[in-house]
N, C-alpha and C positions, 0 to 999 in steps of 0.2 A: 080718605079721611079716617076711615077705622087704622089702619094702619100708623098712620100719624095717632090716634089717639092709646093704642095698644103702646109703641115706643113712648108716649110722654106717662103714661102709667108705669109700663114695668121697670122703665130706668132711673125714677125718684124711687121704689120697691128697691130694684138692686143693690142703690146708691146706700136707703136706708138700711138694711140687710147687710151691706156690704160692711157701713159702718159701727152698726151693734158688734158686728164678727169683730172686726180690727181689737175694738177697745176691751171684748173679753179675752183675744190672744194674748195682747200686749201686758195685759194685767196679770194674764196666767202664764206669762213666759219667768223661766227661772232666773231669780238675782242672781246666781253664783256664775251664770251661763255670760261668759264679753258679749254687751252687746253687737260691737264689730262682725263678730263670730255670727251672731244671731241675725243680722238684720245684713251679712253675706250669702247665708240658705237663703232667708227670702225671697230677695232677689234674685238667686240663682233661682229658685224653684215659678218667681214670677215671670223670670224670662223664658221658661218650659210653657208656662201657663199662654201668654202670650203668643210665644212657636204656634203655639195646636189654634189659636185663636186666628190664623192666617190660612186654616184651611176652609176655615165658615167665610173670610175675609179678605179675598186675595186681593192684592196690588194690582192696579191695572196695568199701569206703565213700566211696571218693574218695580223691584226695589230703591235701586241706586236713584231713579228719577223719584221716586216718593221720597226718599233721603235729601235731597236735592232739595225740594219741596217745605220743607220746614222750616221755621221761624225760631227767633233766641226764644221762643216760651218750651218748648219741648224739653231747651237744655236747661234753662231755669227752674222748669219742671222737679228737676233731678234734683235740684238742691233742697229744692224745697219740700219736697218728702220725704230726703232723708234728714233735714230738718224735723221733720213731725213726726218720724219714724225714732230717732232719738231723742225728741223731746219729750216722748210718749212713754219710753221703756224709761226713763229718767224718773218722769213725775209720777211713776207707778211705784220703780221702787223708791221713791223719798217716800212714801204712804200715802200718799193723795187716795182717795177716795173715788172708786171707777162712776159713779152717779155726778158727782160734783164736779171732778176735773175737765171729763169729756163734755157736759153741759158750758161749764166755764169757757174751755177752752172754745167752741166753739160759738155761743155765744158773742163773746168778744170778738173772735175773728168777723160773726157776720156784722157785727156794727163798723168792725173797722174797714167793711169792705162796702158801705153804707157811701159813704163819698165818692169810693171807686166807681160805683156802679153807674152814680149820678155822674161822674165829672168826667169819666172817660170813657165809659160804654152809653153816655146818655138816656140809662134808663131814669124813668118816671114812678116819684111815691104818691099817693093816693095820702086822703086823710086817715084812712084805716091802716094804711102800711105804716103812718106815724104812729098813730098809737100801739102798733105792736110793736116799734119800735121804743118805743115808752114800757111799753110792759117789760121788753128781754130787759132797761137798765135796772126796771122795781124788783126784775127776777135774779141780778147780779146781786143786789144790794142784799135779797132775802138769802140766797145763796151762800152768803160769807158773812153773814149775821152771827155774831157773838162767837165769831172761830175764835 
């Protein structure tokens, strides 16, 4: 159980961590820089990141059968981060504001994935998860007040 409860601590940590990091890189990466260009290193530099993560990590069955093994989300995956990857280097340099966008942005995604959760992973909201869900639409509204 401690182990189980060690992983569900440090990987919402990381997750948050992870996220703080992104939104100050992405804000601090140079306009003059293609993002193509920029968000090519990444990736190259994420697939190194990665590599060395398969020595703590190894495939059981192999590679090619873990390959084998995957589902269309891995490769949807792909799109959809470099969806958020240039959506992100975009709404930075129009001047969006790093406190506001990354709240907004993610905000909304959690509401919109509010139906998902219930209609096709079958999770369950409590009354309390309504009202925070009340509160993220009074924190949108406050959020873009008199822009």
């Amino acid at each position: 159980m401690k182990k189980n409860m060690f992983l569900f601590y440090f990987s919402i940590l990381l997750a948050i961590a992870s996220s703080s990091l992104y939104h100050f890189v992405q804000k601090s990466t140079p306009g003059n820089v293609n993002f193509a260009v920029s968000l090519l290193v990444t990736y190259a530099v994420s697939l190194a990141i990665t590599s060395l993560i398969f020595l703590f990590f190894p495939v059981r069955d192999g590679f090619v059968a873990e390959l084998r093994s995957l589902n269309w989300a891995s490769y949807v995956l792909a799109f959809s981060l470099v969806g958020l990857e240039v959506g992100f280097l975009l709404v930075y340099r129009s001047g969006w504001n790093i406190g506001i966008a990354a709240v907004l942005v993610n905000v909304v995604a959690a509401l919109i994935l509010v139906p998902v959760a219930i209609f096709v992973f079958k999770d369950r909201l409590n009354w309390v998860n309504i009202v925070g869900i009340l509160v993220c639409l009074a924190g949108l509204v406050m959020l873009n007040w008199k822009r």
